[in-house]
KEFI-990583 format. One record per residue (C-alpha): y, x, z; chain. Coordinates in steps of 0.05 Angstrom, whole numbers, always signed. Last residue first. Layout:
<nodes>
+--------+--------+--------+-------+
|     py |     px |     pz | kette |
+--------+--------+--------+-------+
|      Y |      X |      Z |     A |
...
+--------+--------+--------+-------+
</nodes>
This chain:
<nodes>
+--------+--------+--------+-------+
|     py |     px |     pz | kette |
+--------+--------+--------+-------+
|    -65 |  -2065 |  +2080 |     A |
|    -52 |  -2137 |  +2061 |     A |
|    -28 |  -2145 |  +1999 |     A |
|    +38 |  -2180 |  +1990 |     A |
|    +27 |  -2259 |  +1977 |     A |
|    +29 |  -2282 |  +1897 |     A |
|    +76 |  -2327 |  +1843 |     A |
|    +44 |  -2353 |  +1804 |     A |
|    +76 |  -2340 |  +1733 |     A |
|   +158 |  -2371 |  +1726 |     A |
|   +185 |  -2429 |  +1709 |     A |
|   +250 |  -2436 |  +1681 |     A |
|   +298 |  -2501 |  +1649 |     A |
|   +355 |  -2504 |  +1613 |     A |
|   +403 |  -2563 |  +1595 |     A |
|   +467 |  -2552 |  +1558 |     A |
|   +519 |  -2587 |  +1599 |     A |
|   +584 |  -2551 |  +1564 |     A |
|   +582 |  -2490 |  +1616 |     A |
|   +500 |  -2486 |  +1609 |     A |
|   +469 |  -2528 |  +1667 |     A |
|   +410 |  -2503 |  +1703 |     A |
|   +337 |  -2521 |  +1729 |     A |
|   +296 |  -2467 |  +1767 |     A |
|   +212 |  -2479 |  +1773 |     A |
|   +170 |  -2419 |  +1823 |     A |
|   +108 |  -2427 |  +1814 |     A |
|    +54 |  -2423 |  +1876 |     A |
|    +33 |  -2387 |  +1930 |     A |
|    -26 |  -2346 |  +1907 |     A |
|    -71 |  -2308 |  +1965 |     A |
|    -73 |  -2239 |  +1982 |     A |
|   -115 |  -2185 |  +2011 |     A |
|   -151 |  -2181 |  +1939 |     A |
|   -231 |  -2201 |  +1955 |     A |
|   -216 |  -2221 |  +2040 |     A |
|   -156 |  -2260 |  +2008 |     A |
|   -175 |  -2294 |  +1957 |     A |
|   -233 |  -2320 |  +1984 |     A |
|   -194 |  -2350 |  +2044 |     A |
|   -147 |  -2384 |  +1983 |     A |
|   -209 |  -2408 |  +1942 |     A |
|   -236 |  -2438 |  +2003 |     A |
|   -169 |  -2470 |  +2018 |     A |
|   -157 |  -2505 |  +1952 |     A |
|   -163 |  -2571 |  +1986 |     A |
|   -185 |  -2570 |  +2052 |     A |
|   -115 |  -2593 |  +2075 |     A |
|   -120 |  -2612 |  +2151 |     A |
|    -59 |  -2565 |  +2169 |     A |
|    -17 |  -2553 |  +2104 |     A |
|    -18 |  -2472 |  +2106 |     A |
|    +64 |  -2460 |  +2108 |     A |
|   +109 |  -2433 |  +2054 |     A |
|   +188 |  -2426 |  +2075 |     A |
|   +229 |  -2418 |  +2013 |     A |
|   +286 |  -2371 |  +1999 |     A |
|   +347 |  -2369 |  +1946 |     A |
|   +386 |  -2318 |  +1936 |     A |
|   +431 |  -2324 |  +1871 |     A |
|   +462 |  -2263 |  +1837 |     A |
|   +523 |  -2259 |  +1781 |     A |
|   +523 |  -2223 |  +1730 |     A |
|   +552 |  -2275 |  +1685 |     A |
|   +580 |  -2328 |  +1721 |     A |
|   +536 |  -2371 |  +1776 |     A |
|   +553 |  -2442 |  +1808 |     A |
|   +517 |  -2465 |  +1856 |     A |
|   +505 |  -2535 |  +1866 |     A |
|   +552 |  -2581 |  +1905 |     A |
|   +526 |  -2609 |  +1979 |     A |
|   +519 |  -2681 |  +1978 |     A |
|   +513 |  -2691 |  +2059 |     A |
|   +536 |  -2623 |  +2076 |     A |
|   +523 |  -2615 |  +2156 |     A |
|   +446 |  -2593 |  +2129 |     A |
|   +383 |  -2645 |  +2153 |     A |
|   +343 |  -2630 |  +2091 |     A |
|   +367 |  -2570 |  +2064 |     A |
|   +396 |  -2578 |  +1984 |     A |
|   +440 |  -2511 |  +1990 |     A |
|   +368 |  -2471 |  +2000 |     A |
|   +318 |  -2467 |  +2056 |     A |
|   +277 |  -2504 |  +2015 |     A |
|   +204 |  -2520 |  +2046 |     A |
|   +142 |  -2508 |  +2017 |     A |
|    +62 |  -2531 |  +2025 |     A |
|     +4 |  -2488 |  +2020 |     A |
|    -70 |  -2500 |  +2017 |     A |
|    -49 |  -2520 |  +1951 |     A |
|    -12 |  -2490 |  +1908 |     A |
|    +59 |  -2503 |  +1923 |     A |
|   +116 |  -2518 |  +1874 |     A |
|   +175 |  -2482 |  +1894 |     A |
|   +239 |  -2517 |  +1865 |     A |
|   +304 |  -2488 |  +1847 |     A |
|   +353 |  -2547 |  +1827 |     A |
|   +419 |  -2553 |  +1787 |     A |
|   +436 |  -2483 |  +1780 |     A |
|   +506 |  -2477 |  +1753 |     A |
|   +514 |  -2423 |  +1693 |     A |
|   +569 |  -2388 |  +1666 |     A |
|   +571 |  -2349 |  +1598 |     A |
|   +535 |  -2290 |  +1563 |     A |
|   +477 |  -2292 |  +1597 |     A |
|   +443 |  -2248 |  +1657 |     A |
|   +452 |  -2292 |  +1707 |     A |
|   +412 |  -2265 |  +1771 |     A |
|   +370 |  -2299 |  +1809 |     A |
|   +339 |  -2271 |  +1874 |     A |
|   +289 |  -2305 |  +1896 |     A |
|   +259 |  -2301 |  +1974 |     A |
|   +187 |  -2320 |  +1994 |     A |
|   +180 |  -2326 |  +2074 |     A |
|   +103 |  -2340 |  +2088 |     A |
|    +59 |  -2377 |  +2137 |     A |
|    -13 |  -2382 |  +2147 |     A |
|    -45 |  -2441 |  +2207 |     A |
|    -91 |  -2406 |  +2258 |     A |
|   -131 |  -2458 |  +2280 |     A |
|   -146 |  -2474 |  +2353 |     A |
|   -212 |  -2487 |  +2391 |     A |
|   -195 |  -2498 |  +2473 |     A |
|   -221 |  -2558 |  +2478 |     A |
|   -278 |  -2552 |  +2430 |     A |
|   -271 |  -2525 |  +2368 |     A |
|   -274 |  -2593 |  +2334 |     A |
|   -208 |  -2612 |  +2368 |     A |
|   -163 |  -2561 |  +2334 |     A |
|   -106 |  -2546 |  +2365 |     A |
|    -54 |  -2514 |  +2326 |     A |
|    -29 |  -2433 |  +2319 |     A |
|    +25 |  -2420 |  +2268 |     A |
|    +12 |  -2352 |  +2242 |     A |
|    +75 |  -2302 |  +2249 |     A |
|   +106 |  -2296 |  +2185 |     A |
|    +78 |  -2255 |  +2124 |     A |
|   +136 |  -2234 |  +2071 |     A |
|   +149 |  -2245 |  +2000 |     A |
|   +185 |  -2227 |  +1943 |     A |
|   +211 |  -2257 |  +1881 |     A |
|   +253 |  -2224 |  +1826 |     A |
|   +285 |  -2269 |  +1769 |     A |
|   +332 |  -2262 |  +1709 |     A |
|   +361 |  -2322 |  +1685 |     A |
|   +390 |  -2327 |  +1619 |     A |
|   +331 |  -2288 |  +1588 |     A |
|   +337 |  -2272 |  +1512 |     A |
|   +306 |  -2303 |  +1441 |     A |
|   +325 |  -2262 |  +1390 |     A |
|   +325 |  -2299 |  +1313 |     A |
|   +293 |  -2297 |  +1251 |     A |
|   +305 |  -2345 |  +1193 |     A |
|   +248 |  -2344 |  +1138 |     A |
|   +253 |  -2384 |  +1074 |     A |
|   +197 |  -2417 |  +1036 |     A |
|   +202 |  -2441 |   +962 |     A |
|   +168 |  -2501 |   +927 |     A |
|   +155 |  -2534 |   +859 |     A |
|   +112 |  -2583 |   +835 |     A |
|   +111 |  -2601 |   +765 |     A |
|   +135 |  -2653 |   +714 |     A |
|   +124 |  -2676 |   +639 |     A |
|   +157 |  -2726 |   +583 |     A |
|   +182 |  -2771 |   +630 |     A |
|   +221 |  -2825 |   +587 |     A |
|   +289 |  -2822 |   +571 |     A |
|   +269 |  -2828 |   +492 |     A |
|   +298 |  -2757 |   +487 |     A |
|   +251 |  -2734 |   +540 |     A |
|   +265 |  -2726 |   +620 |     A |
|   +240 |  -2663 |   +656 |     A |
|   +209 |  -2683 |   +718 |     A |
|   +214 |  -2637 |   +776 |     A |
|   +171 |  -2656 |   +846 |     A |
|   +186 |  -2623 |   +904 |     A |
|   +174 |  -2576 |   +956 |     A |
|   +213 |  -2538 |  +1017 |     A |
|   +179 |  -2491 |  +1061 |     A |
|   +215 |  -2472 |  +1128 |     A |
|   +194 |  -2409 |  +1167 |     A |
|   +234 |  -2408 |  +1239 |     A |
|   +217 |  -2338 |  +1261 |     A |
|   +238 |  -2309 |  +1325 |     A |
|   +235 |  -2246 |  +1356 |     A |
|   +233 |  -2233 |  +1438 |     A |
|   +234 |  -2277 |  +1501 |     A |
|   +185 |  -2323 |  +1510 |     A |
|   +197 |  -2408 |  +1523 |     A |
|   +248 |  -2428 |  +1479 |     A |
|   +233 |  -2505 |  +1469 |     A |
|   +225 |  -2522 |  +1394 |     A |
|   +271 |  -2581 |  +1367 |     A |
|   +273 |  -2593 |  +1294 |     A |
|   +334 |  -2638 |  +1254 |     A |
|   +311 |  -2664 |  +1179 |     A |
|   +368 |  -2683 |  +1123 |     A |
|   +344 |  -2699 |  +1045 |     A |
|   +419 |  -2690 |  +1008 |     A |
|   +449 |  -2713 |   +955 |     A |
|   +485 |  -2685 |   +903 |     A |
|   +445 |  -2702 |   +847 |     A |
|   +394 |  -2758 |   +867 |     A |
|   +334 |  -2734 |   +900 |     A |
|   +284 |  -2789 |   +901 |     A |
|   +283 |  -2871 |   +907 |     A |
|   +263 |  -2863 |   +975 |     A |
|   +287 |  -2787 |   +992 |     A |
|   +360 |  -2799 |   +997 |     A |
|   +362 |  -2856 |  +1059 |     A |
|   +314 |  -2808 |  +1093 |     A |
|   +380 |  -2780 |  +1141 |     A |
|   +365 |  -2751 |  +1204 |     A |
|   +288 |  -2759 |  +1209 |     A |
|   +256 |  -2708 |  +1262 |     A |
|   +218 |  -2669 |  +1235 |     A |
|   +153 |  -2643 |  +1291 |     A |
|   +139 |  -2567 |  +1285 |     A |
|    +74 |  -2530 |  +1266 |     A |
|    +67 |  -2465 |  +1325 |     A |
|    +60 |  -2395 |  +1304 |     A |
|    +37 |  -2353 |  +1372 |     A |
|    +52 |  -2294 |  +1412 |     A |
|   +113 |  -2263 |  +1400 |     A |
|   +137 |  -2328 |  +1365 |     A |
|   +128 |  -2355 |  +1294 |     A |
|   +159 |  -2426 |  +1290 |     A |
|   +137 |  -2474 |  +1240 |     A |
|   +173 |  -2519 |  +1180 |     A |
|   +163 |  -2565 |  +1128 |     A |
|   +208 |  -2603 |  +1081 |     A |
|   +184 |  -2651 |  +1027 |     A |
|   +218 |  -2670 |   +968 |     A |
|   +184 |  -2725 |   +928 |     A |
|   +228 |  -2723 |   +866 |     A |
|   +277 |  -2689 |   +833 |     A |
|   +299 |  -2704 |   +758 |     A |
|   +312 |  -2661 |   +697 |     A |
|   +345 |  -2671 |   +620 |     A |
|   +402 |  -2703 |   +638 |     A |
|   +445 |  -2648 |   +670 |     A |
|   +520 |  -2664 |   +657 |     A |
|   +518 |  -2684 |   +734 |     A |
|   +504 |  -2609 |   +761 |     A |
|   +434 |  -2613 |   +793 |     A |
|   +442 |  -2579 |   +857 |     A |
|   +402 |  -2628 |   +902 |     A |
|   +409 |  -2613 |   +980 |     A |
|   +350 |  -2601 |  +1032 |     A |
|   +390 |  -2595 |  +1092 |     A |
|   +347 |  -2573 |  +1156 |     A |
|   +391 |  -2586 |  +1220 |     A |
|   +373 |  -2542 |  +1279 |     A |
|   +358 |  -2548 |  +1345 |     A |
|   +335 |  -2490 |  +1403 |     A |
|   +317 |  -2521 |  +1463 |     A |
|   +335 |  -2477 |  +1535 |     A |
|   +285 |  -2442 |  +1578 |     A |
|   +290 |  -2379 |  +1537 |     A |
|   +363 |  -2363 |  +1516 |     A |
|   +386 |  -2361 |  +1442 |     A |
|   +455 |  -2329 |  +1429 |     A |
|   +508 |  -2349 |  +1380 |     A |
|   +495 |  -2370 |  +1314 |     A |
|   +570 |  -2364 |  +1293 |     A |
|   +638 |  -2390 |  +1291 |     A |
|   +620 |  -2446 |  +1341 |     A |
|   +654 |  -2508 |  +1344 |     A |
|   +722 |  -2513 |  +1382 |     A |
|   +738 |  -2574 |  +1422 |     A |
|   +810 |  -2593 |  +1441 |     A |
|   +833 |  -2613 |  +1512 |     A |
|   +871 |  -2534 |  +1512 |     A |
|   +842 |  -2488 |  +1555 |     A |
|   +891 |  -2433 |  +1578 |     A |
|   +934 |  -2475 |  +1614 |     A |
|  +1016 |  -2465 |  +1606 |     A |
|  +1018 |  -2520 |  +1544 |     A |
|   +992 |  -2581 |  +1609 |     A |
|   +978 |  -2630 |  +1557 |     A |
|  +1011 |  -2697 |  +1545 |     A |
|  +1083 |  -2671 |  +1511 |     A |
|  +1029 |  -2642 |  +1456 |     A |
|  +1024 |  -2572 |  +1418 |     A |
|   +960 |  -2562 |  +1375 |     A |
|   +952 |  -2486 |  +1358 |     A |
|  +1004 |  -2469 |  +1419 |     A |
|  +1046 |  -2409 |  +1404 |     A |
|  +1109 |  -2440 |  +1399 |     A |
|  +1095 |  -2490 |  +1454 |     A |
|  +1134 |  -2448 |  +1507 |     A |
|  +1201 |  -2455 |  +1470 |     A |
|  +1231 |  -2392 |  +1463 |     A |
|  +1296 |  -2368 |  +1500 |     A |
|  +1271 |  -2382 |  +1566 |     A |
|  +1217 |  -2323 |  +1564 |     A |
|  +1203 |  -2324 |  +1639 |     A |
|  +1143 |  -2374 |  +1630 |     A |
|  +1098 |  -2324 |  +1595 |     A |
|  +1074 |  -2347 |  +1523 |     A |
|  +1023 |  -2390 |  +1521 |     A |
|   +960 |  -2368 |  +1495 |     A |
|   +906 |  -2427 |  +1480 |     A |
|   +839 |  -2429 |  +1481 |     A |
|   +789 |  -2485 |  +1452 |     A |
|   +735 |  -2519 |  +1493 |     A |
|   +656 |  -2506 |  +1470 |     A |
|   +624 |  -2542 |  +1417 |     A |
|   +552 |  -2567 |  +1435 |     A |
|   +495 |  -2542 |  +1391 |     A |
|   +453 |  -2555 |  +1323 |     A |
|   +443 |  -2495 |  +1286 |     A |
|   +448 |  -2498 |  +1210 |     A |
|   +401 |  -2485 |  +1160 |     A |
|   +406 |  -2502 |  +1090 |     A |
|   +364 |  -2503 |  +1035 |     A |
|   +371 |  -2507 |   +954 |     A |
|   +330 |  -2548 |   +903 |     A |
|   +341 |  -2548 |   +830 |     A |
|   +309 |  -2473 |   +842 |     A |
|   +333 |  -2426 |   +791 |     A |
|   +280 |  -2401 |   +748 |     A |
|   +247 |  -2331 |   +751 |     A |
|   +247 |  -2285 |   +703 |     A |
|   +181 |  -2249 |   +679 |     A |
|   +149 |  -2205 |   +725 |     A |
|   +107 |  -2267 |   +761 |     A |
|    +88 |  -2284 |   +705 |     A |
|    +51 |  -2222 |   +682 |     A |
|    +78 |  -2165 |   +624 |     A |
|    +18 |  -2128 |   +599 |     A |
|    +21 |  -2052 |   +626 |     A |
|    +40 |  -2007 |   +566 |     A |
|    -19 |  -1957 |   +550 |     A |
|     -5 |  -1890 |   +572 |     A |
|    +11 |  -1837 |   +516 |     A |
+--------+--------+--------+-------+
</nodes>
């Protein structure tokens, strides 16, 4: 007969934690909706099936002045900051004497695709954790992490602390250090898509005076054209697209915010879901910039085409949720 395996520590039963954790997201609420009943039904008042009726709202509008908080995680889009609240809470029941928490610490990191990345605390509440832990309190730290690939998530929090067990003389008779970890995983998914594309204009010829009097340089130009589409669950308005250049090159939006347009504050676009954007931007070789130009010319007689620039889009969610884009350099097409 096989020999019985000694029983280890880690077989035996574990102890309830006198520390729990909670997570919850941090984001805006959203406006409530209401379903009045059709106007032609005379014999029913149309406030019957309002939630919240009121003689100063409008009861045959869909969206009622109140604010709704979200029922569940929701979605997580890259370019926007994801926030939570972590809640380290006491669950010592009050007719427990024997025990007492101290020195709790919380710490957290994000595991991306790519990379796992420490994360700043920010303080919510430290009022609990000077004089410890007391039962039914609650140590309170909020993290920020900007969304920046799409794909899995991992927000791993440890939690430690001190436990004292208290002796019949209500003195300390010993203490340890305890601590947990819990994962919470996550998608991360585009709100914007993007496609670029770009096209070779007719050179810009210039006089140059160092070629003799009839020297001229042949200045590049391109047309690059966007096309953003919203691929999110809700409506979006684009606040700004912006190409930054890399030098030789400089850009020009041909966009809503045109310099010189009839519209003096023109209002930004506005995309719902599945929606599509065009934007385009006129790219033209800076004339007298000798920055960056050898390694553009290099570029293209070795690939037949040169690098633009980035490509940086600002939006709005629908309750002013801020998000924020940029994509890869963005390239010429290749010269045949």
């Amino acid at each position: 007969m096989a020999r019985p395996r000694a029983q280890s520590g880690a077989d035996g039963p574990k102890e309830p934690h006198a520390v729990s954790l909670k997570v919850l997201r941090l984001s805006r609420p959203s406006l409530s909706y209401q379903h009045p009943l059709p106007a032609s039904n005379t014999k029913i008042s149309s406030k019957a099936s309002l939630s919240y009726p009121s003689d100063h709202i409008d009861d045959k509008f869909i969206l009622a002045p109140n604010l709704t908080l979200p029922p569940a995680f929701g979605s997580a889009y890259v370019g926007e900051t994801f926030a939570c609240t972590l809640s380290a809470n006491n669950e010592l029941s009050d007719d427990e004497a024997s025990r007492v928490v101290t020195s709790v610490r919380i710490v957290a990191e994000m595991q991306t695709p790519s990379t796992v990345t420490s994360l700043g605390l920010e303080p919510a509440d430290d009022t609990a954790a000077k004089d410890g832990l007391q039962k039914g309190q609650s140590l309170q730290k909020i993290v920020r992490f900007d969304l920046k690939e799409e794909g899995n998530h991992i927000l791993a929090v440890s939690v430690s602390y001190t436990e004292t067990l208290i002796g019949s003389d209500a003195q300390a008779a010993s203490g340890r250090v305890r601590t947990f970890r819990k994962l919470y995983q996550f998608v991360a998914q585009p709100c914007l898509s993007v496609r670029t594309k770009s096209s070779e204009l007719t050179p810009l010829e210039v006089e140059n005076k160092s070629l003799g009097p009839y020297g001229k340089t042949r200045l590049l130009r391109f047309a690059l054209e966007a096309q953003l589409e919203n691929v999110g669950d809700g409506a979006v308005v684009v606040k700004q697209t912006r190409l930054n250049p890399r030098p030789p090159f400089k850009a020009i939006s041909l966009n809503w915010d045109l310099e010189g347009s009839d519209q003096p504050n023109p209002l930004p676009p506005t995309l719902n879901p599945r929606d599509v954007l065009q934007v385009a931007f006129l790219v033209e070789q800076e004339e007298g910039q000798q920055d960056g130009l050898e390694a553009s010319q290099k570029d293209m007689k070795r690939d037949g085409r040169a690098v633009l620039g980035q490509l940086s889009i600002e939006w709005r969610g629908p309750m002013g949720d801020k998000g924020y884009l940029t994509t890869g350099n963005l390239l010429t097409r290749r010269r045949t």
